[in-house]
Z-matrix of the N, CA and C atoms (Angstrom, degrees):
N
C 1 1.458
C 2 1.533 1 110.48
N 3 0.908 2 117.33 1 -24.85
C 4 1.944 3 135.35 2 -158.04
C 5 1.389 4 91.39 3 -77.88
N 6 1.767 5 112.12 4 -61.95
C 7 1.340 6 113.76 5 -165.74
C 8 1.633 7 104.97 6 -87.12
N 9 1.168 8 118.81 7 -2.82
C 10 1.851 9 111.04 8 -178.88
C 11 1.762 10 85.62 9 -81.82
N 12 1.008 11 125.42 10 -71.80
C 13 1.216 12 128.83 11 166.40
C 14 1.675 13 125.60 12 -8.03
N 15 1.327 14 119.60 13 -69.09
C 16 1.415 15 141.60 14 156.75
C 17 2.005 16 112.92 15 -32.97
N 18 1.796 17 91.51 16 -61.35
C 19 1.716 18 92.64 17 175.87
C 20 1.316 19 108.54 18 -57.00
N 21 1.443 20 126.17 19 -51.78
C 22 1.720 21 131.50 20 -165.41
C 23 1.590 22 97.58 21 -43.71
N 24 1.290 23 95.96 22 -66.19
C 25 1.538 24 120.37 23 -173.07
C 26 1.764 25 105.29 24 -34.00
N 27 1.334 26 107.02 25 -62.92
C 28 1.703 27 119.00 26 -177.82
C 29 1.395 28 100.51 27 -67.96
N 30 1.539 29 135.94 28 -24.66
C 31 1.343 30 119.56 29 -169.73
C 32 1.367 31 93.36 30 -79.62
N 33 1.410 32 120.77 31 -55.78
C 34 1.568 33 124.08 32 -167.94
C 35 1.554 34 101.62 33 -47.24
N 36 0.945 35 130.16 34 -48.75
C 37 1.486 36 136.93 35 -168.24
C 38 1.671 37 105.35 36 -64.03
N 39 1.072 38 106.49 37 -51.39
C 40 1.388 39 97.09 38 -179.35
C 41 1.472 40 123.81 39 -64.55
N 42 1.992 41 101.57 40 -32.13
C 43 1.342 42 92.62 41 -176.89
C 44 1.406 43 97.02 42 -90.71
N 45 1.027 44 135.40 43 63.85
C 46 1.753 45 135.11 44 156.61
C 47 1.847 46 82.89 45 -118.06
N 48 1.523 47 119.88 46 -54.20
C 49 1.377 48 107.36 47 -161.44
C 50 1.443 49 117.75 48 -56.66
N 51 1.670 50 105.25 49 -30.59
C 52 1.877 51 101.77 50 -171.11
C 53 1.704 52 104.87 51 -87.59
N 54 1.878 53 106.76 52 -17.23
C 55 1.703 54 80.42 53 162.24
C 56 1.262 55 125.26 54 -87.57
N 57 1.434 56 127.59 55 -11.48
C 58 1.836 57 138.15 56 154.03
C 59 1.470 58 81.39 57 -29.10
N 60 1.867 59 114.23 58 -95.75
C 61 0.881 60 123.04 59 -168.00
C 62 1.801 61 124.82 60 -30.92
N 63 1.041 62 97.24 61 -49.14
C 64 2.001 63 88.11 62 178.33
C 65 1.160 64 119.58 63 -82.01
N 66 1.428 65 121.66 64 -8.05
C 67 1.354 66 121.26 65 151.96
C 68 1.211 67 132.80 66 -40.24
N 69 1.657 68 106.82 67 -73.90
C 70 1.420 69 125.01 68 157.67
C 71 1.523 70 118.90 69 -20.03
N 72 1.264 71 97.69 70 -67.42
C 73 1.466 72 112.36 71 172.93
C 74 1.508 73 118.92 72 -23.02
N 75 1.506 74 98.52 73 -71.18
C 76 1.364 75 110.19 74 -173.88
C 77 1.539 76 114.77 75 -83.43
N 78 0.761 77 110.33 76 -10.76
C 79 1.621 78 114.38 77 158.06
C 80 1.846 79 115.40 78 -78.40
N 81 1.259 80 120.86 79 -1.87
C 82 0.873 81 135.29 80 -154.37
C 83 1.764 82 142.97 81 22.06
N 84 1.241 83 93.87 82 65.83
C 85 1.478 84 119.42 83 -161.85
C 86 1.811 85 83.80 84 -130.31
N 87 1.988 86 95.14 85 137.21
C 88 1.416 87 95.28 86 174.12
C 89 1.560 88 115.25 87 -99.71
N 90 1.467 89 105.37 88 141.36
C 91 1.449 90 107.58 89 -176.02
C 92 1.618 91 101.20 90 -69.78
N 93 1.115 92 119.81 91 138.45
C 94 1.378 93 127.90 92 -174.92
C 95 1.449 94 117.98 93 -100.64
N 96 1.486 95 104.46 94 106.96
C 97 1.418 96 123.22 95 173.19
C 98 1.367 97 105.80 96 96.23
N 99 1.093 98 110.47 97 23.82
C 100 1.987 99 119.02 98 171.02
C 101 1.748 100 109.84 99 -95.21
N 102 1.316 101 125.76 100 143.45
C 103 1.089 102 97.19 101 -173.79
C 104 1.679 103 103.84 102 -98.31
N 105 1.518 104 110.47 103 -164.35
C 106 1.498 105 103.10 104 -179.37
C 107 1.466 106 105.26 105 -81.83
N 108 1.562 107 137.76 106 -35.82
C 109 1.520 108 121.17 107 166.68
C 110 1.638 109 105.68 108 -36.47
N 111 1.499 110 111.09 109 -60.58
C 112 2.051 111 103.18 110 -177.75
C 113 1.158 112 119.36 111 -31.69
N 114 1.590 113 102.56 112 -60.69
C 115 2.081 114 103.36 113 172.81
C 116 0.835 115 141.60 114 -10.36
N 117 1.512 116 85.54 115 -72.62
C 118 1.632 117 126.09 116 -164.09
C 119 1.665 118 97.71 117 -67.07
N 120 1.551 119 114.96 118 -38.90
C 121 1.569 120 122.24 119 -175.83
C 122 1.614 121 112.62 120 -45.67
N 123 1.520 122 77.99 121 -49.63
C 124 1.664 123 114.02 122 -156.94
C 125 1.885 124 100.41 123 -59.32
N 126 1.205 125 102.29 124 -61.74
C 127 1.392 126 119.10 125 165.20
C 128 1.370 127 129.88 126 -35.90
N 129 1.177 128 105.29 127 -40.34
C 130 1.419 129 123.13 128 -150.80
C 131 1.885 130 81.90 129 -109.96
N 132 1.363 131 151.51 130 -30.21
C 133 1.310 132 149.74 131 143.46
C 134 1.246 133 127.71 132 -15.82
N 135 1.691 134 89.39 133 -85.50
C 136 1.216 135 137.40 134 170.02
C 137 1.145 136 131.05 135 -24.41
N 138 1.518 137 117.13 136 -36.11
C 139 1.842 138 136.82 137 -152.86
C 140 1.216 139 100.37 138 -91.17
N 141 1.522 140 105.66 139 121.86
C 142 1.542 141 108.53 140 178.81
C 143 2.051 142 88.06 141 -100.34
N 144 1.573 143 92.02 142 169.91
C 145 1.506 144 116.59 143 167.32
C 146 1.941 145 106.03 144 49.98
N 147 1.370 146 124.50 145 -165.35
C 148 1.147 147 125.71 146 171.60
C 149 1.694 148 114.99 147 -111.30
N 150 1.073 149 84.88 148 44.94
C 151 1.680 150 88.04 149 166.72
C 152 1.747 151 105.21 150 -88.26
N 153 1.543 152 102.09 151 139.08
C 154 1.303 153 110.82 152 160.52
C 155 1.513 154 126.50 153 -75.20
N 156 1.836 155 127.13 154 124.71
C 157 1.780 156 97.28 155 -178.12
C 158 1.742 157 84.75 156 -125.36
N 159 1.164 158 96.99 157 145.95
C 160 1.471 159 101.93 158 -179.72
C 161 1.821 160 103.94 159 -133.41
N 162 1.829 161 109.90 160 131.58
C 163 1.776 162 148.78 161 -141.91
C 164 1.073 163 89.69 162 -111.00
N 165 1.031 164 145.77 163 109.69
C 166 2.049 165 143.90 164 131.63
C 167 1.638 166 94.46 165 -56.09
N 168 1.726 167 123.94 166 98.60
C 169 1.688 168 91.55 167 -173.93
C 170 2.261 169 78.92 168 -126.41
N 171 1.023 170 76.20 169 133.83
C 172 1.687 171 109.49 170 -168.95
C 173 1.896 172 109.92 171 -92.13
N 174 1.693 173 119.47 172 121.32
C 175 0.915 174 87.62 173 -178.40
C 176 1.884 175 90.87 174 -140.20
N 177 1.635 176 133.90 175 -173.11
C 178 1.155 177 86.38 176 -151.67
C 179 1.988 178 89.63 177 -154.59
N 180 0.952 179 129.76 178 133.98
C 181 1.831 180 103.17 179 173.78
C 182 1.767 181 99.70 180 -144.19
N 183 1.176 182 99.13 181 147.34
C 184 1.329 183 121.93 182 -179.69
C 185 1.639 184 129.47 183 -104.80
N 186 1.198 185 115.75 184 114.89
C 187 1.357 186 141.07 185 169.56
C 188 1.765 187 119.32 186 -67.43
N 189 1.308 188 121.81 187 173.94
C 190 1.146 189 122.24 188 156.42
C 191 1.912 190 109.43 189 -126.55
N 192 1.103 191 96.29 190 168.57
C 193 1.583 192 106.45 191 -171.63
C 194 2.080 193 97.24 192 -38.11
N 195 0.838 194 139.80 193 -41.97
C 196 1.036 195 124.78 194 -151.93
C 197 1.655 196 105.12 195 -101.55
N 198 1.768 197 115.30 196 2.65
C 199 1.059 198 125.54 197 164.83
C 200 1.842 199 107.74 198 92.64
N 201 1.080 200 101.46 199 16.92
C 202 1.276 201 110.06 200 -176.26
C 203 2.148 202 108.14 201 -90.35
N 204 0.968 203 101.12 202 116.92
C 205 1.614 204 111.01 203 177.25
C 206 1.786 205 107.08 204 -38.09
N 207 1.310 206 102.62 205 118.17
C 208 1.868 207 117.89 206 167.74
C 209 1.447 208 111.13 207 -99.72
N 210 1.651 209 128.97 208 -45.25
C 211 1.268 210 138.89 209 -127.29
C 212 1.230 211 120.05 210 171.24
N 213 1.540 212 107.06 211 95.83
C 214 1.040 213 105.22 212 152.06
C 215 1.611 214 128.63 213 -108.51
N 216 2.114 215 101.12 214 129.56
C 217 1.531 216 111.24 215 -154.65
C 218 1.423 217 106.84 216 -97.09
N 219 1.494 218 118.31 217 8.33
C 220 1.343 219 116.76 218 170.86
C 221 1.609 220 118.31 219 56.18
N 222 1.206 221 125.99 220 -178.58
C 223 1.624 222 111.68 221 -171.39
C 224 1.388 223 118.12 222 -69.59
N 225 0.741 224 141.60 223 156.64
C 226 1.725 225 151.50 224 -127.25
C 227 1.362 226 122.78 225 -168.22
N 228 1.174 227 120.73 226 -38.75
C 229 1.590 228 128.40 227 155.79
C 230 1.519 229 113.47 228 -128.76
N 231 1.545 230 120.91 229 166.11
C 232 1.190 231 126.66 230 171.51
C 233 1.509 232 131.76 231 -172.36
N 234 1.496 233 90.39 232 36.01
C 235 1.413 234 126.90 233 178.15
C 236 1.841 235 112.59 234 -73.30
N 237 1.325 236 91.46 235 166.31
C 238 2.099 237 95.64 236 175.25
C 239 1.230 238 93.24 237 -76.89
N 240 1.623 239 89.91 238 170.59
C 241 1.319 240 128.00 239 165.99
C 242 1.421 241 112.58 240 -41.31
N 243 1.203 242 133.61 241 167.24
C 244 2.001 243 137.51 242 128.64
C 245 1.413 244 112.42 243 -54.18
N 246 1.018 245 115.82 244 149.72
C 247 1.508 246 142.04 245 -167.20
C 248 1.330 247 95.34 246 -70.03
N 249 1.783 248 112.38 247 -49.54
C 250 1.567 249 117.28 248 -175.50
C 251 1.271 250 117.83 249 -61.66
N 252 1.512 251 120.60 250 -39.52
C 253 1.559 252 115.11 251 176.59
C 254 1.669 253 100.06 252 -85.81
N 255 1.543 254 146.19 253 18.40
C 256 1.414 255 135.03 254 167.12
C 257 2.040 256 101.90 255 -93.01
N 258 1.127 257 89.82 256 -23.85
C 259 1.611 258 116.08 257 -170.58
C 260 1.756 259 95.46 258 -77.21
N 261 0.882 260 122.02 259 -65.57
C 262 1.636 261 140.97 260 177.95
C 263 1.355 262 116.02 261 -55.29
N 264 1.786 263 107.65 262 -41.79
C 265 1.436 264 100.34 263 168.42
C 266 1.400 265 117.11 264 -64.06
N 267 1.706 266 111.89 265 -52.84
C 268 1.398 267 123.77 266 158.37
C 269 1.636 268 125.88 267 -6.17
N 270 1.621 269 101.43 268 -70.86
C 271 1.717 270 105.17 269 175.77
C 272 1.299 271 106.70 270 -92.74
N 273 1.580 272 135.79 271 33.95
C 274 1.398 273 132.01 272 -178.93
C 275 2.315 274 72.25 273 -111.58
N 276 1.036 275 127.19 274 -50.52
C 277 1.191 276 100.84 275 -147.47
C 278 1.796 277 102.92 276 -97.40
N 279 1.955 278 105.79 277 3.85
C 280 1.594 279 101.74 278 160.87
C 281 1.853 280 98.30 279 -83.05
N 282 1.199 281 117.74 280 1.86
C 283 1.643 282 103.66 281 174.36
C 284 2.070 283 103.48 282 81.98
N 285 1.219 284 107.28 283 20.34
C 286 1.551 285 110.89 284 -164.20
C 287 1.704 286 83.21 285 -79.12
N 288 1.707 287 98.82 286 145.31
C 289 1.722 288 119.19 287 -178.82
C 290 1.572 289 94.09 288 -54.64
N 291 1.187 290 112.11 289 152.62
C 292 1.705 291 148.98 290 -174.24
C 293 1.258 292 105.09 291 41.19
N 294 1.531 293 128.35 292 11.17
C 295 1.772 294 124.41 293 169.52
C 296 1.687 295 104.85 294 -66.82
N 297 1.237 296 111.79 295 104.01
C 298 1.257 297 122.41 296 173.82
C 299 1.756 298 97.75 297 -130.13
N 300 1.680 299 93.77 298 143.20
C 301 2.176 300 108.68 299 164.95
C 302 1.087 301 92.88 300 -121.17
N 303 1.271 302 149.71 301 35.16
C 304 1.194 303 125.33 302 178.99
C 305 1.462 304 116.47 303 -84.50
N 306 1.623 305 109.22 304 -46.60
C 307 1.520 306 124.45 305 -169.43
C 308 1.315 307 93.42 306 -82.53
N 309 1.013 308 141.06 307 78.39
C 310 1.592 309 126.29 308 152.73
C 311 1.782 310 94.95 309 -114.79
N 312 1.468 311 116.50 310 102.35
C 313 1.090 312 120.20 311 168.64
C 314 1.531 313 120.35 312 -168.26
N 315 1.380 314 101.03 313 17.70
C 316 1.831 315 114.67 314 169.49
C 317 1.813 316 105.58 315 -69.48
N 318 0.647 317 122.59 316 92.13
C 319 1.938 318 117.26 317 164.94
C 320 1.672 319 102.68 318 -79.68
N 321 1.523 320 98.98 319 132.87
C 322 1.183 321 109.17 320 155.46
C 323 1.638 322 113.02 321 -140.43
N 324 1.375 323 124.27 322 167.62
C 325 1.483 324 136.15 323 -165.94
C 326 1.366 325 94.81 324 -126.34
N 327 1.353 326 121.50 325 156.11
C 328 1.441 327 127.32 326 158.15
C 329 2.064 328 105.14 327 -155.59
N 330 1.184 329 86.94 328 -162.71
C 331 1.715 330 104.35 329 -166.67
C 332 1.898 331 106.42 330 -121.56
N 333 1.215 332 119.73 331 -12.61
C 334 1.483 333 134.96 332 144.48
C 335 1.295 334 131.30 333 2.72
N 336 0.832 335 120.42 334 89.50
C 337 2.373 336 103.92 335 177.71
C 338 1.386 337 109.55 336 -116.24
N 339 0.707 338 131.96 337 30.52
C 340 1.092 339 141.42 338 131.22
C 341 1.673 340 114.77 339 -10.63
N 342 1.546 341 125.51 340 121.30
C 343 1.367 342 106.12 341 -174.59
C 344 1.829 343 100.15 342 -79.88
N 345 1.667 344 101.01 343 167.60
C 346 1.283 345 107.81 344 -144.79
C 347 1.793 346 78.75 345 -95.72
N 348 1.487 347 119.78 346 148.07
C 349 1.643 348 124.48 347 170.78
C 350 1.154 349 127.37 348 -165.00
N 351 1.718 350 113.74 349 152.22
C 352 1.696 351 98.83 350 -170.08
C 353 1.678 352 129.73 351 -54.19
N 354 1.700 353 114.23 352 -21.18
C 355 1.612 354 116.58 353 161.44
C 356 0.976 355 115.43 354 -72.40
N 357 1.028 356 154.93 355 -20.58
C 358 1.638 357 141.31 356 167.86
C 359 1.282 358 105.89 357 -24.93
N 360 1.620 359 103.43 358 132.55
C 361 1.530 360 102.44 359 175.54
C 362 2.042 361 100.35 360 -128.94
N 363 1.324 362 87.80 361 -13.58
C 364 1.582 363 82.22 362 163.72
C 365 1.668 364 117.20 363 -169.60
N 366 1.077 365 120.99 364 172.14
C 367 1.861 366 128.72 365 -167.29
C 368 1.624 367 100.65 366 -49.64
N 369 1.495 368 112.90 367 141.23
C 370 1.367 369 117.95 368 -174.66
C 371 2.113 370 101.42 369 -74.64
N 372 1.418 371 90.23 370 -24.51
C 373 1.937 372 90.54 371 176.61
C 374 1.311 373 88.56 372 -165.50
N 375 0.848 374 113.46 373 112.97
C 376 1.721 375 144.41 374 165.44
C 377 1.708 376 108.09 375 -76.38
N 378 1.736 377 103.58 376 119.64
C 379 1.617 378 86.56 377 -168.82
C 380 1.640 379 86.75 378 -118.65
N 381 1.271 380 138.88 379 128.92
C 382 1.618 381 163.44 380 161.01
C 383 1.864 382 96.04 381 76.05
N 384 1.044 383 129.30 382 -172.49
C 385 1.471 384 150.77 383 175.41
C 386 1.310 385 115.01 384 -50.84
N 387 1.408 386 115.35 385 167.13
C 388 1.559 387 107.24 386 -154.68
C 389 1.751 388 63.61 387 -132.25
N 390 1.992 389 90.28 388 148.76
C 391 1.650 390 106.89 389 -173.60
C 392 2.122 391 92.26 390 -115.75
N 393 1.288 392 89.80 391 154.78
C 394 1.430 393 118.35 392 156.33
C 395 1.520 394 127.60 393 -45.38
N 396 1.417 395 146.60 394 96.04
C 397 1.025 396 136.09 395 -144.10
C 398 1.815 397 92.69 396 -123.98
N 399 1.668 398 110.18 397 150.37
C 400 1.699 399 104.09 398 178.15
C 401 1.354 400 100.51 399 -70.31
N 402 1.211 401 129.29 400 -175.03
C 403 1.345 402 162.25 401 -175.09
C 404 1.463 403 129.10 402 -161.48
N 405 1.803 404 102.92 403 101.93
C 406 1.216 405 118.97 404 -168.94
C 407 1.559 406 109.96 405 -145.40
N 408 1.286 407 118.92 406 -171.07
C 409 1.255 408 132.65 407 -177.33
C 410 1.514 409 86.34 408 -109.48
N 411 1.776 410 85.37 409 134.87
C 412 1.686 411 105.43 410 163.53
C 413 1.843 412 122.14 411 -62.26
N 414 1.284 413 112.13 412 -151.16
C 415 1.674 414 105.75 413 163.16
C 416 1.380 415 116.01 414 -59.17
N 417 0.986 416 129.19 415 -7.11
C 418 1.905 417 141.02 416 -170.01
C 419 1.240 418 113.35 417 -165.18
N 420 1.147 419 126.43 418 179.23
C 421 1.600 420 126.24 419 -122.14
C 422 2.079 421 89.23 420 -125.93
N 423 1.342 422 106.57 421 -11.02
C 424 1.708 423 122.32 422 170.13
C 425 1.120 424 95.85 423 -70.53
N 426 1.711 425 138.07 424 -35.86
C 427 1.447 426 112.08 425 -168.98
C 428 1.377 427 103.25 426 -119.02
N 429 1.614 428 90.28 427 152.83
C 430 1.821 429 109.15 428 171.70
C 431 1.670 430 106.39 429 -113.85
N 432 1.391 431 100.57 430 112.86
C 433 1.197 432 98.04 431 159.18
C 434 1.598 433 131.58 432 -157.03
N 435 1.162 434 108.30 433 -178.11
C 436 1.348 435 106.24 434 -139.72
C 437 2.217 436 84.72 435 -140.19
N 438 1.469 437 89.08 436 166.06
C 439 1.588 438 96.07 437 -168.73
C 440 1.633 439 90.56 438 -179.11
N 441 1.707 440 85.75 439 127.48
C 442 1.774 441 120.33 440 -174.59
C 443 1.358 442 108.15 441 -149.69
N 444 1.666 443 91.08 442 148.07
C 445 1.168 444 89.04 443 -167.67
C 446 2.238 445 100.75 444 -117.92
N 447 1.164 446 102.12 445 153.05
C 448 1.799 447 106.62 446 -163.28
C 449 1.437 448 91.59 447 -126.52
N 450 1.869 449 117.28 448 122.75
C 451 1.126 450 115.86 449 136.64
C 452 1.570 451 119.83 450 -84.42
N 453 1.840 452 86.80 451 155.13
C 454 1.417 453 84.02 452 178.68
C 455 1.871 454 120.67 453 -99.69
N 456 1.247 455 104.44 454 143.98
C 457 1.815 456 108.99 455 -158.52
C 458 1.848 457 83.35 456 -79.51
N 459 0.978 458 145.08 457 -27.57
C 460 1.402 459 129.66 458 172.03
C 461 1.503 460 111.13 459 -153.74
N 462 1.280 461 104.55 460 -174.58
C 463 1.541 462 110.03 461 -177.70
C 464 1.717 463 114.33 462 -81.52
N 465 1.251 464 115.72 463 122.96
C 466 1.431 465 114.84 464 179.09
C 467 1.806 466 112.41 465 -168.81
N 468 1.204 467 104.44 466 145.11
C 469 1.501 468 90.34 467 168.89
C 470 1.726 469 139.69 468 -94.69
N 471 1.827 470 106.84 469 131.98
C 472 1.235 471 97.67 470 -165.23
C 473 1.419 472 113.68 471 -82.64
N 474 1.563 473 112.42 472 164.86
C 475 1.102 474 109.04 473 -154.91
C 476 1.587 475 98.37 474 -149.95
N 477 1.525 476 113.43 475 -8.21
C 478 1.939 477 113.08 476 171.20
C 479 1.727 478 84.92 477 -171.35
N 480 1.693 479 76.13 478 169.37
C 481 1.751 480 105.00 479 -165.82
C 482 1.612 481 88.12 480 -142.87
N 483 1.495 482 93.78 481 136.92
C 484 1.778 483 97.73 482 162.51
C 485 1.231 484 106.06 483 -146.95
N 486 1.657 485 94.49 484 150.30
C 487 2.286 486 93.75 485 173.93
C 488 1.564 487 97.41 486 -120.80
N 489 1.632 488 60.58 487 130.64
C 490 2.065 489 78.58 488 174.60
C 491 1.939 490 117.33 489 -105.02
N 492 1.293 491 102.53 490 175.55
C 493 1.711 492 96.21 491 170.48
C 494 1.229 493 113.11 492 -113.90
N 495 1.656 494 109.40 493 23.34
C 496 1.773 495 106.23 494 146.77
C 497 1.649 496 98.13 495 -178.33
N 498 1.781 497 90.38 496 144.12
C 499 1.469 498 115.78 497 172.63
C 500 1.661 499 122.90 498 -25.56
N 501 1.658 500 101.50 499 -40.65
C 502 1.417 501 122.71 500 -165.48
C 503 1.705 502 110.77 501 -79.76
N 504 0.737 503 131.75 502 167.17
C 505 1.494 504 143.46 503 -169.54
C 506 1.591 505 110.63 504 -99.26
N 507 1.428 506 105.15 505 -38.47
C 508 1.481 507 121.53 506 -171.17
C 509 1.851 508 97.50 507 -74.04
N 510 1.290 509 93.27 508 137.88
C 511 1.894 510 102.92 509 177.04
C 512 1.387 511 113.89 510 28.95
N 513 1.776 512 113.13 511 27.21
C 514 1.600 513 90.13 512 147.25
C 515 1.252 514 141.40 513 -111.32
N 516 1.765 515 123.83 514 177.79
C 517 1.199 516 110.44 515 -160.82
C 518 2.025 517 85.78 516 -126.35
N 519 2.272 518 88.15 517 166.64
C 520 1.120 519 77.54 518 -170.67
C 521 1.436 520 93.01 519 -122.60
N 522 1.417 521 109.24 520 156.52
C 523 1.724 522 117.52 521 -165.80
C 524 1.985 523 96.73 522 -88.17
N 525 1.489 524 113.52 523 -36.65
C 526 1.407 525 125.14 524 -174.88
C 527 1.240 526 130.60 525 -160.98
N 528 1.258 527 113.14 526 122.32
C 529 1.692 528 114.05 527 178.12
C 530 1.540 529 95.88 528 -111.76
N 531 1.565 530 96.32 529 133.81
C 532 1.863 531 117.85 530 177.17
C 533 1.450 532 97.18 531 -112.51
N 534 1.749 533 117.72 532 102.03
C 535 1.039 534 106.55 533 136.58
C 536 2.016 535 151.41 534 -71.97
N 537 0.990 536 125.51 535 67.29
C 538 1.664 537 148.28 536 -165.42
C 539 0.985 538 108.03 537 -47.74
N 540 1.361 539 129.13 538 165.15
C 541 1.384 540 143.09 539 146.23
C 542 1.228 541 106.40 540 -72.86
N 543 1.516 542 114.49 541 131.97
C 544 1.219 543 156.98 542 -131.29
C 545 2.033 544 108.74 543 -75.16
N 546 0.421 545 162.27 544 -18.21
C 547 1.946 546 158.48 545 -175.45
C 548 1.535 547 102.56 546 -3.54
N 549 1.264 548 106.40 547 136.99
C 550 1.003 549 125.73 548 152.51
C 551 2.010 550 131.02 549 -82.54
N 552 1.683 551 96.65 550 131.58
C 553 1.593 552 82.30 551 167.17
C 554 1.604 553 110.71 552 -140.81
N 555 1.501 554 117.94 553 152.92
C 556 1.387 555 127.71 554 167.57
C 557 1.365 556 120.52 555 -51.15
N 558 0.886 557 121.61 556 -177.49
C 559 1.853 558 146.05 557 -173.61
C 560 2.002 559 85.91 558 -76.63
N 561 1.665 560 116.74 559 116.22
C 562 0.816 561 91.94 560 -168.25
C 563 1.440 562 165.23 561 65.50
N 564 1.031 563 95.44 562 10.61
C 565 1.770 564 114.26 563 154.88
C 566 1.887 565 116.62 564 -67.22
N 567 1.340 566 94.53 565 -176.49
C 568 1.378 567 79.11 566 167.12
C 569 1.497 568 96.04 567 -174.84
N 570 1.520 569 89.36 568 153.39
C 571 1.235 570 113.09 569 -158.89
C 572 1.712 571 107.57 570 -120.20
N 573 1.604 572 100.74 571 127.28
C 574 1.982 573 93.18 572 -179.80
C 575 1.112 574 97.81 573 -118.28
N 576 1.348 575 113.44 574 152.27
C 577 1.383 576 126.68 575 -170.33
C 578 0.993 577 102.77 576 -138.78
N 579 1.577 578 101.34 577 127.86
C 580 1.913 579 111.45 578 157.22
C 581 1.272 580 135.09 579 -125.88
N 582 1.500 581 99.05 580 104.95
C 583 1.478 582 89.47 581 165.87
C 584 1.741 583 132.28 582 -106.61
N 585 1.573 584 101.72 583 166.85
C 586 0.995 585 91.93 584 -171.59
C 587 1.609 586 77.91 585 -148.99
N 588 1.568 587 89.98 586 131.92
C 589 1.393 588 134.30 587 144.07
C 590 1.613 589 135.12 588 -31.20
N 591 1.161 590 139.89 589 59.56
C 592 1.595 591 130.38 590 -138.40
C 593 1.315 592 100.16 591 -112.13
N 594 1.818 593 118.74 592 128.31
C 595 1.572 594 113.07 593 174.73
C 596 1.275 595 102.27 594 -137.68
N 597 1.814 596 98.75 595 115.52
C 598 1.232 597 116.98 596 -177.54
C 599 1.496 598 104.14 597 -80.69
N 600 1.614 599 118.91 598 141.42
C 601 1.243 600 129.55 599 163.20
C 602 1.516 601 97.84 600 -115.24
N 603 1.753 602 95.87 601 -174.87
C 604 1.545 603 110.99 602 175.94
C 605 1.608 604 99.43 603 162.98
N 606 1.387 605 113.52 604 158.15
C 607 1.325 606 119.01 605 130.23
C 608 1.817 607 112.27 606 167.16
């Protein structure tokens, strides 16, 4: 009886912490020091009715020039999508000519503050070239994500991350801009980034 008692007690408790936690979330404020499995928990709890909500949740760790581990900054954004890739998914699944999701895997970093919003169509200051990121499924088959890694061409502090569906500047679009709390990096550091894509179902 002592310990049925004890579990109730710890279940109730926890589920107050993952709706704290999915609150945040959806308010889009990051819970600090939760990891992205918690989120995703939290999320995946949390979800009333059969609405679909779909997380760009961004997380982020830092190297030094010689690739040696500084920092790890844990998730960092966890805001929606852009309007342009909700729009794009839209005519990707009427089959409309050049609606493609496939390439969303350009990462780039900049120094930008710009407040972060669903029109953004690209980085408020883009600092050197946007890299090639893999493309995979997260722990489950709801997330797409992808992970690149960015040196930095000089010393400055970053301040947003966005993934695009190409390297080039010309006609591309961007799936997410993370405006973060702020880190600094040297000439050459480097910075990996992962995001992942999260689509909650339910009902």
């Amino acid at each position: 009886m002592f310990f049925s008692k004890n579990n109730a007690i710890h279940r109730y408790v926890r589920k107050i912490r993952l709706s704290k936690i999915a609150r945040e979330v959806r308010a889009g404020n990051v819970p600090r020091g939760t990891s992205f499995e918690t989120i995703c928990e939290a999320l995946k709890v949390t979800k009333k009715g059969r609405a679909v909500e779909m997380f760009g949740i961004l997380s982020a760790k830092q190297n030094d020039a010689q690739g040696n581990f500084k920092k790890d900054l844990g998730v960092v954004g966890v805001k929606a999508v852009t309007l342009e890739f909700a729009k794009l998914l839209a005519d990707s699944l009427g089959a409309y000519a050049a609606s493609t999701i496939t390439t969303f895997n350009a990462h780039a970093q900049g120094d930008g503050s710009a407040a972060e919003g669903t029109g953004d169509a690209a980085l408020s200051s883009q600092r050197g070239g946007r890299n090639v990121g893999s493309q995979t499924h997260g722990a489950s088959s709801n997330i797409y994500k992808s992970v690149a890694t960015i040196a930095a061409t000089a010393s400055y502090t970053v301040i947003e991350h966005g993934l695009f569906d190409t390297t080039g500047a010309a006609s591309d679009r961007l799936l997410d801009r993370t405006v973060i709390d702020s880190f600094v990096v040297a000439t050459n550091d480097e910075v990996e980034w992962t995001y992942q894509l999260t689509i909650v179902t339910g009902g």
